[in-house]
Backbone bond lengths (Angstrom), bond angles and torsions (degrees), N, CA, C in turn:
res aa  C-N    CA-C-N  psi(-1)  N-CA   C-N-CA  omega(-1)  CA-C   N-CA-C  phi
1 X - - - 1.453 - - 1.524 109.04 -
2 X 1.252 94.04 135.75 1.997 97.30 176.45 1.263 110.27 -61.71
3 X 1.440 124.63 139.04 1.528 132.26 163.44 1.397 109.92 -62.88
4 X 1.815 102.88 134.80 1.872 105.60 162.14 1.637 123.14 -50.91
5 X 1.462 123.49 96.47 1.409 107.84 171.23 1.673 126.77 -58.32
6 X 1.219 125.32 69.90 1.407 122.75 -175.90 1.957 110.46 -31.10
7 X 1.313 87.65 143.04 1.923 94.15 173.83 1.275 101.46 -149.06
8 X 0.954 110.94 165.96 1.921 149.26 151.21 1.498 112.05 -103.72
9 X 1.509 99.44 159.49 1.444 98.71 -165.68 1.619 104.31 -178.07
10 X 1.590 92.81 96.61 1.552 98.22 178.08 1.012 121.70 -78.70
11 X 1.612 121.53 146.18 1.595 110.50 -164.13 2.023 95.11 -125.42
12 X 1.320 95.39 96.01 1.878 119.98 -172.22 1.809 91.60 -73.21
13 X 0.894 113.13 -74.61 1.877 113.58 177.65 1.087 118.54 -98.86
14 X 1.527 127.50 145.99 1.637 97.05 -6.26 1.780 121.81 -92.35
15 X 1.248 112.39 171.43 1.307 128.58 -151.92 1.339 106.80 -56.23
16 X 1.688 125.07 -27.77 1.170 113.53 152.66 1.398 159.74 -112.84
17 X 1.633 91.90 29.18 1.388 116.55 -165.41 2.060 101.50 -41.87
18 X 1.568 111.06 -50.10 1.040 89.63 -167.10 1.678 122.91 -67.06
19 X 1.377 119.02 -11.51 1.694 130.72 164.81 1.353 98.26 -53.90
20 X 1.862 123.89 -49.95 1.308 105.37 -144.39 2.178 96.78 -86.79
21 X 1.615 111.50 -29.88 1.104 124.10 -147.10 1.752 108.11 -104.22
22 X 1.232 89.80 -21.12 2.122 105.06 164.23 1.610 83.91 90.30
23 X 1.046 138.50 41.53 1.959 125.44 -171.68 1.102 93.24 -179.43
24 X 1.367 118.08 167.83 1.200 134.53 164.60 2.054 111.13 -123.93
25 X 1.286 80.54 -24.00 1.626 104.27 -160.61 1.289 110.28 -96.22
26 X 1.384 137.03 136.10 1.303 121.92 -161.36 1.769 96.60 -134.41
27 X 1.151 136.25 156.95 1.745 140.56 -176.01 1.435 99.25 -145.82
28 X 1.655 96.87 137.19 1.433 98.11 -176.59 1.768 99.74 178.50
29 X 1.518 115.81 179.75 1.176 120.70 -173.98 1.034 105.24 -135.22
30 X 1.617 136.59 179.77 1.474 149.00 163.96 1.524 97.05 -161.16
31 X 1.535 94.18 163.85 1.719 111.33 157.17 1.659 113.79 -126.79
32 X 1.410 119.36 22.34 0.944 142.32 -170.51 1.643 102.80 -59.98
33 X 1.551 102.80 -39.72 1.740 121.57 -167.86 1.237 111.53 -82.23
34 X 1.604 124.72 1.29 1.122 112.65 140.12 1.030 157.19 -72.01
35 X 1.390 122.50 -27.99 1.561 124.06 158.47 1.273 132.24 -98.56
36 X 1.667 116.60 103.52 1.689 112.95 -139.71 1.619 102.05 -63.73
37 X 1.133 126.66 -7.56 1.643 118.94 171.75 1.681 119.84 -67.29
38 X 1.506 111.80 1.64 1.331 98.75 -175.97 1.761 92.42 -96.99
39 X 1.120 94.47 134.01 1.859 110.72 161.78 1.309 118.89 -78.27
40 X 1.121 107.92 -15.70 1.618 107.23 -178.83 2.019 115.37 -142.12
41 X 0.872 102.81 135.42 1.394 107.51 -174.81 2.078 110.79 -110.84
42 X 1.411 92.10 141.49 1.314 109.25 175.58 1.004 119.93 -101.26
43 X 1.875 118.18 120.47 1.590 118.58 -162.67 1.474 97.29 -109.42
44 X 1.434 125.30 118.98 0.857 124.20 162.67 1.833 116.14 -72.35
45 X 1.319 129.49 111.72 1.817 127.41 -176.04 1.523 91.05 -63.26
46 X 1.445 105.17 157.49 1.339 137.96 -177.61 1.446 96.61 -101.05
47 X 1.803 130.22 -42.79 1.027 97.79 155.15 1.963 99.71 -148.01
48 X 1.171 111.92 140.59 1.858 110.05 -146.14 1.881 84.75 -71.51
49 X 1.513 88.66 -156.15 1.814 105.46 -170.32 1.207 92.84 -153.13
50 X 1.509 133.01 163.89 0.896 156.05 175.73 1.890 107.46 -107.31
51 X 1.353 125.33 123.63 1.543 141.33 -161.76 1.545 102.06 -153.22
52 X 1.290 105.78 98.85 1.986 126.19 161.71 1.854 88.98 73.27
53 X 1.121 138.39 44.79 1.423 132.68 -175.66 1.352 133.71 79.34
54 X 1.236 112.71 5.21 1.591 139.30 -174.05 2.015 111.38 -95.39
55 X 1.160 93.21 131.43 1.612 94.04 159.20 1.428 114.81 -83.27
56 X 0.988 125.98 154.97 1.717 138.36 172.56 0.606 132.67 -156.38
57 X 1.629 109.25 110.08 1.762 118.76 -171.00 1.397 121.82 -133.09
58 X 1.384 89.80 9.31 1.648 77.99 167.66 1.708 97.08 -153.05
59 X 1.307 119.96 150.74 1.541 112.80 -164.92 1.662 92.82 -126.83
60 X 1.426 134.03 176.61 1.347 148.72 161.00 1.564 112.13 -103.04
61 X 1.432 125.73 145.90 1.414 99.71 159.32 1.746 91.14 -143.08
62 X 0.985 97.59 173.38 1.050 134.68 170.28 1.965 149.75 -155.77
63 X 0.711 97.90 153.70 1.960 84.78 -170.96 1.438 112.09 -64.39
64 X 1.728 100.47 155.37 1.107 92.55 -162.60 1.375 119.68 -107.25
65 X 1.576 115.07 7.97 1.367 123.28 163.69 1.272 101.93 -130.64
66 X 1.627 102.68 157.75 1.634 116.49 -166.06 1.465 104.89 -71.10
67 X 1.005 114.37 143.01 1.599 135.85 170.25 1.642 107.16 84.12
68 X 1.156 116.95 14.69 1.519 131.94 160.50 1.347 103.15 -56.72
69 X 1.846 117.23 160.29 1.534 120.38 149.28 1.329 108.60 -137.49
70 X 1.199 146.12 152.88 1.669 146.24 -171.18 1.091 108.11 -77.20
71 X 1.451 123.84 -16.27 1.510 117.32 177.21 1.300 98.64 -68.02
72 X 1.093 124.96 -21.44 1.705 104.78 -168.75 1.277 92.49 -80.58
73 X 1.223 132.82 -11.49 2.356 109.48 152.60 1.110 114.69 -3.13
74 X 1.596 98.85 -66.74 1.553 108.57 -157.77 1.497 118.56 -84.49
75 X 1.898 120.51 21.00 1.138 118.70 143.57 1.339 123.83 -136.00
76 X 1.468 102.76 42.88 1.692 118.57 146.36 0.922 106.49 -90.71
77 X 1.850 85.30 149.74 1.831 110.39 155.35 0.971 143.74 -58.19
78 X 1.095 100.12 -59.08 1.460 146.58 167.46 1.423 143.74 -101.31
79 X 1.600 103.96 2.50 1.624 111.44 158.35 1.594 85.76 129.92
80 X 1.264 113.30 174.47 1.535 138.15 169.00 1.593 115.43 -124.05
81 X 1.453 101.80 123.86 1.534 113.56 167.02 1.273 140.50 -60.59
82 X 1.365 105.31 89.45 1.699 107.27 -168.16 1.432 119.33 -125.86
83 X 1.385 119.71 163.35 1.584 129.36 -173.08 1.744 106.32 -82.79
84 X 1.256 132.75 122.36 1.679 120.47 153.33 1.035 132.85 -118.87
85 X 1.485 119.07 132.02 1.443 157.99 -170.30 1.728 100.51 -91.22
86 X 1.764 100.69 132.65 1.421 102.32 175.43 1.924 85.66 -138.75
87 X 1.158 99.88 156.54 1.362 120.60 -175.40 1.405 99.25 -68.80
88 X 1.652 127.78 139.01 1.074 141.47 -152.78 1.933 100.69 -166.25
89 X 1.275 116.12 143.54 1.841 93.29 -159.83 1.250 111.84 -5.74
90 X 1.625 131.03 88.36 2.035 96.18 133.93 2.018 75.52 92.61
91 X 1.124 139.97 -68.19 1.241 113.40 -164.80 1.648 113.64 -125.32
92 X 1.380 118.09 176.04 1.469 135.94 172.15 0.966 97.71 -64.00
93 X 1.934 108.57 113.24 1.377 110.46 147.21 1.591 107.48 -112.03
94 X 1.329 126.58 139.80 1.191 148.46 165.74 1.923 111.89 -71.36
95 X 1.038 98.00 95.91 1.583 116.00 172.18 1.392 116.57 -119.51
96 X 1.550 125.67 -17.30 1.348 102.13 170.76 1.646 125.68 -130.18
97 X 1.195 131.46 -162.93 1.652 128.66 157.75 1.078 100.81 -132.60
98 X 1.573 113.51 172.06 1.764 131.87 164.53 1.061 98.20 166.94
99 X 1.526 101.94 -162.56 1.607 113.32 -176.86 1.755 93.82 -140.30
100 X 1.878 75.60 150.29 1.515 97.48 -163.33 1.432 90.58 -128.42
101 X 1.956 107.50 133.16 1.307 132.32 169.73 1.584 119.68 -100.13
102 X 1.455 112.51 -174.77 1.296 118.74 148.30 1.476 110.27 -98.41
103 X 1.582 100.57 134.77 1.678 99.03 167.75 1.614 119.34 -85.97
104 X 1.246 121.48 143.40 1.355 98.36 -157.20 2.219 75.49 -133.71
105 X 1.330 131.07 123.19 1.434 150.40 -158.96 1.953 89.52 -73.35
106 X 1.388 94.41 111.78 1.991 96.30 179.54 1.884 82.61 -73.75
107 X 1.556 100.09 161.55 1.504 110.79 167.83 1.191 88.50 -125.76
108 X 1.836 108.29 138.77 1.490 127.56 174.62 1.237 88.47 -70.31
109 X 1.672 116.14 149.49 1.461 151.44 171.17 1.538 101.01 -57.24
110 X 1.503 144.69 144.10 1.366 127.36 152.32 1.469 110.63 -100.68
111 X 1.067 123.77 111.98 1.521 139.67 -136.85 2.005 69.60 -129.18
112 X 1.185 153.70 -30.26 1.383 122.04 155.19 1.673 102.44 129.79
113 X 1.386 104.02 -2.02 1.535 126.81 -176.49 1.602 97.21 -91.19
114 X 1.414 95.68 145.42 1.678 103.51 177.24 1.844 88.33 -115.80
């Protein structure tokens, strides 16, 4: 079975998603990044948001300039520039941008305190 690729996923447009959506910051997984022929990956949220009266829990992404691929995520610094799509009747509509990372799990220090 394919491993969950954990991500982050800042959501830059539009300018007030985080007024409308309470976040800016989005957590979630796919296995999308396993088969390098997919152009677009499906993020399942860890936990969705609510946008114009809608639930949302699972987003699309894709790159955000032509001849891009998402694998190159994994040689940013600082995230990768991509387009996101949330389900809207039955299909992908594309309403936002940001940049999308790998999440990588911090481990608390054991400093010796219970």
């Amino acid at each position: 079975m394919t491993q969950h690729l954990k991500l982050r996923i800042h959501v830059s447009e539009p300018f007030d998603f985080e007024r409308l959506a309470g976040r800016s910051e989005l957590t979630g997984w796919t296995v999308d990044h396993a088969d390098p022929e997919n152009e677009d990956w499906e993020v399942h949220l860890d936990a969705g948001f609510d946008f114009h009266e809608r639930h949302i829990g699972r987003l699309l992404v894709s790159p955000r300039y032509v001849g891009e691929h998402l694998a190159r995520m994994f040689d940013a610094i600082a995230g990768f520039p991509v387009r996101i799509a949330h389900r809207d009747d039955g299909a992908w509509h594309y309403a936002f941008t940001g940049m999308i990372s790998e999440r990588h799990e911090r481990e608390e220090p054991d400093n010796g305190n219970i």
